[in-house]
LUMKOL-222931 format. One line per 8 residues: number of its first residue (from 1); their letters; for each residue x, y, z of C-alpha. Coordinates in nm, 2 decimals, always signed. Layout:
<rs>
NUM	a	X,Y,Z | ...
</rs>
This chain:
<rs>
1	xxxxxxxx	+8.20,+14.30,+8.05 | +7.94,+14.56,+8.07 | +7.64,+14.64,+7.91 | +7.43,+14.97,+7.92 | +7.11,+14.99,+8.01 | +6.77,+14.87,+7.81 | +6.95,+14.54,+7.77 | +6.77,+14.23,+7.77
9	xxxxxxxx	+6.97,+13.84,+7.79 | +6.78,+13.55,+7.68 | +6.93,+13.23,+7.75 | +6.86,+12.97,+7.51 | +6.84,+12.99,+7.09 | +6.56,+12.77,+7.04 | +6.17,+12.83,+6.93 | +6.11,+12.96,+7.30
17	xxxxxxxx	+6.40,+13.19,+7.35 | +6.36,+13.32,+6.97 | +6.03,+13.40,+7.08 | +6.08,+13.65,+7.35 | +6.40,+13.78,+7.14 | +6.16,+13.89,+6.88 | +5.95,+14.07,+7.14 | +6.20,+14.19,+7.39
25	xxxxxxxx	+6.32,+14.35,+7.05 | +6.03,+14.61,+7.03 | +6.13,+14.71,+7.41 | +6.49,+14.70,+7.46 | +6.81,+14.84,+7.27 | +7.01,+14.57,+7.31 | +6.90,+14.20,+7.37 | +7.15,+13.89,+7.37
33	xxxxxxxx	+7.07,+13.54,+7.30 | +7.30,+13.31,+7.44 | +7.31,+12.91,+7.38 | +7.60,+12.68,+7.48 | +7.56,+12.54,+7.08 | +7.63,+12.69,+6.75 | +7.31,+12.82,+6.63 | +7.37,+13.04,+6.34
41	xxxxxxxx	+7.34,+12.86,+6.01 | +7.27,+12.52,+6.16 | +7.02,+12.33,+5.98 | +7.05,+11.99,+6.17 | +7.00,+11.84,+6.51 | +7.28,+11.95,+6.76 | +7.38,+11.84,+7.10 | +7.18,+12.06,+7.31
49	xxxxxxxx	+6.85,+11.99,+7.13 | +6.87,+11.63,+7.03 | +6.44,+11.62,+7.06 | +6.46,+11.80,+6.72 | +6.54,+11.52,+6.55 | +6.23,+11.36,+6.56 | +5.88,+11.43,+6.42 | +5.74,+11.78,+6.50
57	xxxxxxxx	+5.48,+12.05,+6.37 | +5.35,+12.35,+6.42 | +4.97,+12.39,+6.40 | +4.68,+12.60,+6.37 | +4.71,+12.84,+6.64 | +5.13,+12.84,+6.71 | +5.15,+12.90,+6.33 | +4.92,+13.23,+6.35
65	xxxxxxxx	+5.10,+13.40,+6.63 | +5.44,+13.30,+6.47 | +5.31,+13.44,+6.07 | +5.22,+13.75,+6.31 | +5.58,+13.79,+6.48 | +5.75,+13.71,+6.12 | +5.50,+13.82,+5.88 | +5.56,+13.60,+5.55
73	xxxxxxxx	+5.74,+13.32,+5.72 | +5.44,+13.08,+5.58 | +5.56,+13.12,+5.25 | +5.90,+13.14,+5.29 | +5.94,+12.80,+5.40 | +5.67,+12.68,+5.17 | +5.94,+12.81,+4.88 | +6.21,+12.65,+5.10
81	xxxxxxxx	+6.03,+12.30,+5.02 | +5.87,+12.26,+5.38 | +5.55,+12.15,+5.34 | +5.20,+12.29,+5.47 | +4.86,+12.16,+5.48 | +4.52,+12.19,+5.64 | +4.52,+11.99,+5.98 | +4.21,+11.84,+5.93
89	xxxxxxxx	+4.27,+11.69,+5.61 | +4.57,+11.51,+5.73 | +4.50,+11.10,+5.79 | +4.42,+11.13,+6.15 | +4.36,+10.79,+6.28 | +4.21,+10.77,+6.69 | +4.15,+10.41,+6.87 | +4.25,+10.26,+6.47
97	xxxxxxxx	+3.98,+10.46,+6.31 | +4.04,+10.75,+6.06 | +3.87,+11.07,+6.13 | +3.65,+11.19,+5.84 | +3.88,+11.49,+5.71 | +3.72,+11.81,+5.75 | +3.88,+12.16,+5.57 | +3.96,+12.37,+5.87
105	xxxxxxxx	+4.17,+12.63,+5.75 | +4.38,+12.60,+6.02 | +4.76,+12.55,+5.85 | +5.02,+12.30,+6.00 | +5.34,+12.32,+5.92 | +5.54,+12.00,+5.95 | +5.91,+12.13,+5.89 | +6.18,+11.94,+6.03
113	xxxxxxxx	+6.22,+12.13,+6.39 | +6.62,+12.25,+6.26 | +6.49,+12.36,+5.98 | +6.20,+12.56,+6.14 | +6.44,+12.72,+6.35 | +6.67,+12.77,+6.13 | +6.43,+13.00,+5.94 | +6.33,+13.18,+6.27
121	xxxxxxxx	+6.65,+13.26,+6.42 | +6.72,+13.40,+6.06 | +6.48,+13.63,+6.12 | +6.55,+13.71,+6.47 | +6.89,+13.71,+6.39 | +6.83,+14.01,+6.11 | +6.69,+14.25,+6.41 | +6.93,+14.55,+6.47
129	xxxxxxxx	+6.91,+14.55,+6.83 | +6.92,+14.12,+6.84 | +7.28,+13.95,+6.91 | +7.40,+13.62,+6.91 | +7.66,+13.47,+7.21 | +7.70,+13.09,+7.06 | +7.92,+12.86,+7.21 | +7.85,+13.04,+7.57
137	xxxxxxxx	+7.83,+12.85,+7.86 | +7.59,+13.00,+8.13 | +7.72,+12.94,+8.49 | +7.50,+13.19,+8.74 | +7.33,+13.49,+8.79 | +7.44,+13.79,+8.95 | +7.25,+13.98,+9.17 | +7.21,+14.29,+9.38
145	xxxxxxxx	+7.35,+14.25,+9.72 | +7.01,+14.19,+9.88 | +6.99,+13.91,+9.62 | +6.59,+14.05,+9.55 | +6.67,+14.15,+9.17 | +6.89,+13.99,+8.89 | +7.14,+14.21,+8.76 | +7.33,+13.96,+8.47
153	xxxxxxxx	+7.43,+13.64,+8.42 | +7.78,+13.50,+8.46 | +7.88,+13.29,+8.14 | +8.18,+13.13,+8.00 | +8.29,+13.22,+7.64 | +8.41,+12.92,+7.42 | +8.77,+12.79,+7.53 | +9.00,+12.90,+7.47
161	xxxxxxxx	+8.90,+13.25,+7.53 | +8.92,+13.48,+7.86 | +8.77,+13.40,+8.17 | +8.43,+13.42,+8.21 | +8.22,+13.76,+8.20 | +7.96,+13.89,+8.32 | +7.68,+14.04,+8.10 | +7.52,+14.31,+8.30
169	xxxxxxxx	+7.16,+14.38,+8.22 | +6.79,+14.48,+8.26 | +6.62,+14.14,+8.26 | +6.70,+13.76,+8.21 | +6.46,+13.57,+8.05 | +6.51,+13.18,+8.10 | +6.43,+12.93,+7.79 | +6.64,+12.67,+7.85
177	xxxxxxxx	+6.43,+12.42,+7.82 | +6.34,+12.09,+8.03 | +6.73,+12.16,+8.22 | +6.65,+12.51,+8.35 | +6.83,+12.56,+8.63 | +6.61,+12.84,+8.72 | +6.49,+12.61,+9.04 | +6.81,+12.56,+9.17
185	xxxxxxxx	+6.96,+12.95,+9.11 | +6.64,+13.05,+9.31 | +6.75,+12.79,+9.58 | +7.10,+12.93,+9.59 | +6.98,+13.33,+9.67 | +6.74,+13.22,+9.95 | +6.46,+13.18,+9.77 | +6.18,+12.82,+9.71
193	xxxxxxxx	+6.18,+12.61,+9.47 | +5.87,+12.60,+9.25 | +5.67,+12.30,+9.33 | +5.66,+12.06,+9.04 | +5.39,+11.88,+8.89 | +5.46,+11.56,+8.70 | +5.26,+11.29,+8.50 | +5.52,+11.01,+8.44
201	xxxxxxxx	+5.40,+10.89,+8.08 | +5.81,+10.68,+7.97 | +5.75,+10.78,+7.60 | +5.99,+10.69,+7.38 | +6.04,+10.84,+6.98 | +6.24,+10.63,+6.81 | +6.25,+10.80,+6.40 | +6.38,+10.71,+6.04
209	xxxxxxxx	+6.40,+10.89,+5.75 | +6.28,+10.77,+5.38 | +6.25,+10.95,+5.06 | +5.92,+10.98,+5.00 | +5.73,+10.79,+4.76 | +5.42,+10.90,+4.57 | +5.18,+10.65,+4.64 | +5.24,+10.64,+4.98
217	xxxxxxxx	+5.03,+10.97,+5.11 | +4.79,+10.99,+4.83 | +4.77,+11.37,+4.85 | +4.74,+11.39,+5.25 | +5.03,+11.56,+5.47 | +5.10,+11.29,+5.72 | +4.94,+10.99,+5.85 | +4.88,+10.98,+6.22
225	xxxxxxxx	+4.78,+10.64,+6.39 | +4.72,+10.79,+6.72 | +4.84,+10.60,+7.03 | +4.55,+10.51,+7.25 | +4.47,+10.24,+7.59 | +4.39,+10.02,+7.37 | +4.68,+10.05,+7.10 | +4.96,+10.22,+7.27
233	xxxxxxxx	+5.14,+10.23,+7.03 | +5.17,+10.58,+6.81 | +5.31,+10.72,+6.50 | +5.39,+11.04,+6.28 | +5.46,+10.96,+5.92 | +5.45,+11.29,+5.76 | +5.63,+11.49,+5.47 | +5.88,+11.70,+5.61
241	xxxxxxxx	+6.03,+11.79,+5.29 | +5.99,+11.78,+4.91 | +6.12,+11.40,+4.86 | +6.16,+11.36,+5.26 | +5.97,+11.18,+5.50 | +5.99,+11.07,+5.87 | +5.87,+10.83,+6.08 | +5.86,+10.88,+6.44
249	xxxxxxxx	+5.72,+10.57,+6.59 | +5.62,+10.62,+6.99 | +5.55,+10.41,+7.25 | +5.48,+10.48,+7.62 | +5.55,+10.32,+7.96 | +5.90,+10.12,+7.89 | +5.74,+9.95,+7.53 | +6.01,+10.19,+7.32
257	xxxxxxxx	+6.00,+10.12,+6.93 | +6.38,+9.97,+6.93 | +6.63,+10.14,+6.70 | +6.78,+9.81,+6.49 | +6.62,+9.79,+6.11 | +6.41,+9.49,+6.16 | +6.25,+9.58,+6.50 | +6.18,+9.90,+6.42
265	xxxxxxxx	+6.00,+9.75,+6.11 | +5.83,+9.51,+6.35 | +5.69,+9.79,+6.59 | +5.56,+9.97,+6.28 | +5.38,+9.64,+6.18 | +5.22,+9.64,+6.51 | +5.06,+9.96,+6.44 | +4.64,+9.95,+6.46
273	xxxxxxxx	+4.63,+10.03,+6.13 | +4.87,+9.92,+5.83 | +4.96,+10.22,+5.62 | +5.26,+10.27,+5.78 | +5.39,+9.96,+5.74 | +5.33,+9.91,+5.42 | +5.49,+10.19,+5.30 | +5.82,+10.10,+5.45
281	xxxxxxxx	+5.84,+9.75,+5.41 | +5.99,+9.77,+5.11 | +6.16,+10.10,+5.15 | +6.51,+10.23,+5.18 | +6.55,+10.42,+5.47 | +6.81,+10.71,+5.47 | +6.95,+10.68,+5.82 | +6.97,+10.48,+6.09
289	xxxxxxxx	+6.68,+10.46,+6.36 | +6.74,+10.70,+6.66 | +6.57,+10.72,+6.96 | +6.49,+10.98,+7.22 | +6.30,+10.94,+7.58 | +6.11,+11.15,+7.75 | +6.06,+11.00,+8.09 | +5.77,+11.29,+8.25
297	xxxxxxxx	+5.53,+11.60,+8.17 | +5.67,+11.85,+8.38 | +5.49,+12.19,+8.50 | +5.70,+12.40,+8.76 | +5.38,+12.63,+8.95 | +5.64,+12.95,+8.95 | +5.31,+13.12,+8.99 | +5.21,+12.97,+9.35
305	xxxxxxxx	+5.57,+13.11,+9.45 | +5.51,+13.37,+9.76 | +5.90,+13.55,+9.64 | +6.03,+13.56,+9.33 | +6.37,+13.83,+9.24 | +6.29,+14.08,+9.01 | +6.50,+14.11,+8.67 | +6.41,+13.73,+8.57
313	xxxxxxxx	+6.15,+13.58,+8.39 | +6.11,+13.18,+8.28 | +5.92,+13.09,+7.93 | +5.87,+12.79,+7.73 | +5.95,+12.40,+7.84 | +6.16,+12.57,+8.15 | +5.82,+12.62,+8.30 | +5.60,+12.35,+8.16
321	xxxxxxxx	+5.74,+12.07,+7.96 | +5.45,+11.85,+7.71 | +5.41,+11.53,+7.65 | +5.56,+11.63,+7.28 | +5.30,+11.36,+7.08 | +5.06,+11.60,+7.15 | +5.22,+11.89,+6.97 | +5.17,+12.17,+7.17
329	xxxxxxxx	+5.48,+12.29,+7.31 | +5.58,+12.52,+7.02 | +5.24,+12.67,+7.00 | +5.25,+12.78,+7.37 | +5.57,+12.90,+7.36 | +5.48,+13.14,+7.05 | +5.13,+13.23,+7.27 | +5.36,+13.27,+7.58
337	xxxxxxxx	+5.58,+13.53,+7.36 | +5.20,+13.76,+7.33 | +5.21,+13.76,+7.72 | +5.54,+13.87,+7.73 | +5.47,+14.15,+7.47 | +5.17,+14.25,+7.60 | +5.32,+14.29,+7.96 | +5.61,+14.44,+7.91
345	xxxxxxxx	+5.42,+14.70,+7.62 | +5.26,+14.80,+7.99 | +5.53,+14.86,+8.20 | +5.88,+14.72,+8.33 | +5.88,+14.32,+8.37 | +5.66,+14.22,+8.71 | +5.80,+13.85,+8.73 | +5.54,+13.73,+8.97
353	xxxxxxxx	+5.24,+13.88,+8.77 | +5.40,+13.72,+8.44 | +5.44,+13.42,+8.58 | +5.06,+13.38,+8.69 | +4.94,+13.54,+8.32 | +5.12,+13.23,+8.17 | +5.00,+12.99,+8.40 | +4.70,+13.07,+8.27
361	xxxxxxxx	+4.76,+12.98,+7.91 | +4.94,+12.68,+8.04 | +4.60,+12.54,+8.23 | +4.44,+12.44,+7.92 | +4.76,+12.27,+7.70 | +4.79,+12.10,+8.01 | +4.49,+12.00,+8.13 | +4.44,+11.85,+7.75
369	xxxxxxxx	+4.81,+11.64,+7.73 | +4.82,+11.55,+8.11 | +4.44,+11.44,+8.14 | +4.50,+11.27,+7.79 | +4.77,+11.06,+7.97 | +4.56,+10.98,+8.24 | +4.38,+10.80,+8.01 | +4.58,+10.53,+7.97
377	xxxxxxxx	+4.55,+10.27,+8.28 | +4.96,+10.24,+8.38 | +5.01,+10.60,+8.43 | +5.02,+10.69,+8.77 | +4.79,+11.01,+8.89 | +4.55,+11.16,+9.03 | +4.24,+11.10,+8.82 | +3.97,+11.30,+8.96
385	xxxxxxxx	+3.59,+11.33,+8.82 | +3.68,+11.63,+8.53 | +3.97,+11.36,+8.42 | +3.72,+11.04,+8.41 | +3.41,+11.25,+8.26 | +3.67,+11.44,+8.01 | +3.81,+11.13,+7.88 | +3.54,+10.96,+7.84
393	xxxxxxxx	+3.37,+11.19,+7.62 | +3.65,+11.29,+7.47 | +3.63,+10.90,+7.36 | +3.30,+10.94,+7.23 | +3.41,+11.28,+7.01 | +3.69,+11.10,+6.86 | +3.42,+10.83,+6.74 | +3.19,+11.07,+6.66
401	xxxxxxxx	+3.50,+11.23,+6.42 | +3.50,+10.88,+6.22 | +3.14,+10.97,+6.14 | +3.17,+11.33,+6.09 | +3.34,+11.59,+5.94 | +3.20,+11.86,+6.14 | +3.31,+11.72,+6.51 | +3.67,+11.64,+6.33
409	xxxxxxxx	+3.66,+12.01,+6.24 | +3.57,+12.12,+6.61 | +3.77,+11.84,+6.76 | +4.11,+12.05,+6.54 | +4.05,+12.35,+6.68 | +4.03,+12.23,+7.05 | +4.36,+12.00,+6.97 | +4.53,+12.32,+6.76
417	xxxxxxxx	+4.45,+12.53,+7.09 | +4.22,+12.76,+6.87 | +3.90,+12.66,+7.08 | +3.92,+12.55,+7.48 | +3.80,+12.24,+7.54 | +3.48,+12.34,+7.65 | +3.40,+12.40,+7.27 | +3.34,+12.03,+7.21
425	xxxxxxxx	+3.07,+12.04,+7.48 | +2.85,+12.29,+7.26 | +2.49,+12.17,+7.20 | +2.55,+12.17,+6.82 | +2.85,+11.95,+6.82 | +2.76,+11.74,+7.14 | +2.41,+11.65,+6.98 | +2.64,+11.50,+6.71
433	xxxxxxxx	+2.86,+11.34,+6.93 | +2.60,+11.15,+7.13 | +2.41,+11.08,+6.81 | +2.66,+10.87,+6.70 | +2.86,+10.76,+7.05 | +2.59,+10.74,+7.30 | +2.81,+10.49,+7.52 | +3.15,+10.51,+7.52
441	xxxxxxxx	+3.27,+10.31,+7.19 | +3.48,+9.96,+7.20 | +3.76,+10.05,+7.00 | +3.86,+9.80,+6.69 | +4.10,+9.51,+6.67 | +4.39,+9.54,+6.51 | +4.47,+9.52,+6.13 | +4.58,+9.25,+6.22
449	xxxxxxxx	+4.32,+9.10,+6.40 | +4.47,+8.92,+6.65 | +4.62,+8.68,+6.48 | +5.00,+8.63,+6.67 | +5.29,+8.86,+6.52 | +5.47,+8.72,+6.30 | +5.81,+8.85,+6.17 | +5.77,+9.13,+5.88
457	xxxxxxxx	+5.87,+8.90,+5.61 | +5.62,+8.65,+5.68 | +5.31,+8.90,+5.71 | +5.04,+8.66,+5.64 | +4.90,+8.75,+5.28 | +4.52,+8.84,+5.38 | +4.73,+9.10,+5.63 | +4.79,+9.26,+5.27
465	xxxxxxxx	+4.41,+9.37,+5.26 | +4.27,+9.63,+5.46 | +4.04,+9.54,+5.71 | +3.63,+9.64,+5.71 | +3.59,+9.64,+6.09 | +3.17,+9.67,+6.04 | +3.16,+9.35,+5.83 | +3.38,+9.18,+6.11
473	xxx	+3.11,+9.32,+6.35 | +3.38,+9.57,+6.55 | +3.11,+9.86,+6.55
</rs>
């Protein structure tokens, strides 16, 4: 099979290859996005992307570049049902303590990851110069004889067609995700493997589904007990629909939320703080509880690579791969897909010069979710000063967010990837950090205040009453 020239293959339908589709679109005639699913139309989870699924959302500064990229797209899933809300008004809770809400105007969106995509790839999909392979398997790539640029990729149409084909073109871009076999192709023509670094954090998501009730978010988005070292345990309960809601409950390290009725009901009891439990005690959940693991943060340093062919470029989680509870992979992806427009607006594709521009917006997503980690005492790395210092202030902000709306706001955009991190440490919003977290703060008990676990039908009935952690002297 051959293509003519100014064609571009993307390999991989999801948010990150959707991405560069859109832009490769502005540059090439022809470009060709090929998944080993069926993408068109589908509105649920499928085999090759069972992480969508559980909770996701797109925030404050993923949701402006992708509104840029598909102008309208805010309100066109807003009609669709999918609901959108200011980040810092959602129930944020940090160490079991709520964050004073603070207006932001930064939107998230917390559409079911399908359905997101769905609405995407509609759009990318509607592009005159954008088509579709579904159902193609990719097997190589192919390669001038010297092996120093990448000519097409080798795939196999769905059985039981002809043999497979080889889909000559300009460039490749990987987005394959967490699999890429990118690595190993570059093994195969002669070339290193990128060196890989990893922060082993064993999360698990296990998620349920309930239609929503009223009462239960009182006006907010979501409700977010974040995990912590001293409760490791984590959750998204948000509205992911007009009468849906999920629950994705986390935990880290081997401690997985379990997927039968009544211990997934227990872990949410567990929780260090009750509103999440309480909502579903009594609820009737639409599904069964699922789970899905995510054994390692993973960040292939392309960029440190001496040789690297031309013709092929790597975006998304097939060059760094997120904890996900810290929502950020969609966000770089979409701020990955401006580096990719803006270099190729300048000239033909310069893989090693890409590679390093991302790398750059990768340091800071990174050095947030993998120092975050390092946080927590079981996690095995390399904690240097930065790490200790960060973390421990980082402590004292999220106290200091309890007390103030003003740090919650500035806290949003650092988390949202609006601000760097270096934005907490300005005088104004430090001053108000160390006025109200001089030391590093003790965090609370639990709601249930340490009184043994016992099984969610015989919750003691004081457990029914929130608890004022001041009065019990906590703070």
């Amino acid at each position: 099979m051959s293509m003519t020239s100014g064609v571009a293959v993307v390999l991989g339908g999801s948010m990150a290859g959707l991405l560069a589709a859109r832009v490769l679109a502005e540059t090439f005639d022809t470009v060709l996005v090929v998944d080993r699913d069926e993408v068109l139309g589908v509105r649920e989870s499928r085999r090759g992307a069972a992480h969508t699924r559980h909770a996701h959302g797109l925030h404050a500064r993923g949701h402006l570049v992708i509104e840029d990229l598909f102008p309208g797209l805010t309100t066109e899933l807003a009609e669709a049902g999918v609901p959108t809300g200011d980040l810092g008004e959602m129930r944020w809770y940090f160490n079991g303590r709520r964050l004073k809400p603070a207006h932001t105007g930064l939107i998230s969106v917390t559409a079911p990851r399908p359905v997101l995509e769905h609405h995407v790839r509609n759009r990318v999909a509607d592009l005159p110069n954008v088509r579709f392979l579904q159902r193609h398997d990719v097997l190589s790539l192919a390669t001038t004889p010297d092996r120093g640029r990448v000519t097409g990729v080798r795939v196999r149409p769905p059985a039981p067609a002809e043999a497979p084909v080889t889909l000559d073109c300009d460039l490749v871009v990987d987005a394959t995700g967490r699999g890429s076999r990118t690595p190993a192709w570059l093994a195969e023509l002669g070339y290193e493997r990128p060196a890989v670094d990893r922060v082993k954090v064993g999360i698990a998501y296990t998620t349920c589904h309930y239609r929503t009730r009223p009462e239960w978010f009182d006006g907010v988005q979501s409700i977010n007990p974040v995990a912590s070292p001293a409760h490791p345990r984590g959750a998204f309960f948000g509205q992911v629909g007009r009468d849906l809601c999920i629950l994705s409950l986390t935990g880290i390290l081997g401690d997985h939320p379990p997927t039968d009725p009544r211990g997934f009901l227990e872990f949410a009891r567990t929780l260090p703080v009750p509103d999440v439990y309480r909502a579903i005690r009594d609820a009737e959940p639409l599904d069964a509880p699922v789970s899905f693991g995510f054994p390692a943060s993973t960040r292939r340093r392309y960029e440190r690579l001496r040789r690297f062919p031309d013709g092929l470029l790597v975006i998304g989680d097939a060059v760094c791969s997120f904890n996900p509870v810290y929502g950020q992979g969609m966000s770089v992806a979409a701020i990955e897909a401006l580096v990719l427009r803006e270099h190729l607006r300048a000239g033909p594709a310069r893989p090693q010069r890409f590679l390093t521009e991302i790398a750059r917006v990768i340091d800071v997503p990174w050095e947030i979710s993998a120092g975050g980690d390092l946080d927590f005492p079981a996690v095995e790395g390399e904690r240097t000063l930065k790490v200790r210092m960060g973390n421990a202030y980082l402590a004292r902000t999220q106290y200091a967010a309890t007390k103030d709306a003003a740090v919650t706001d500035q806290y949003m955009r650092v988390a949202g990837l609006m601000d760097p991190p270096s934005a907490l440490m300005r005088p104004t919003i430090m001053a108000r950090v160390l006025r109200h977290a001089p030391l590093r703060p003790r965090p609370p008990a639990s709601w249930l205040d340490g009184r043994p676990a016992a099984p969610p039908e015989h919750v003691p009935a004081a457990a029914s009453q929130p608890t004022t952690y001041h009065q019990k002297g906590r703070l």
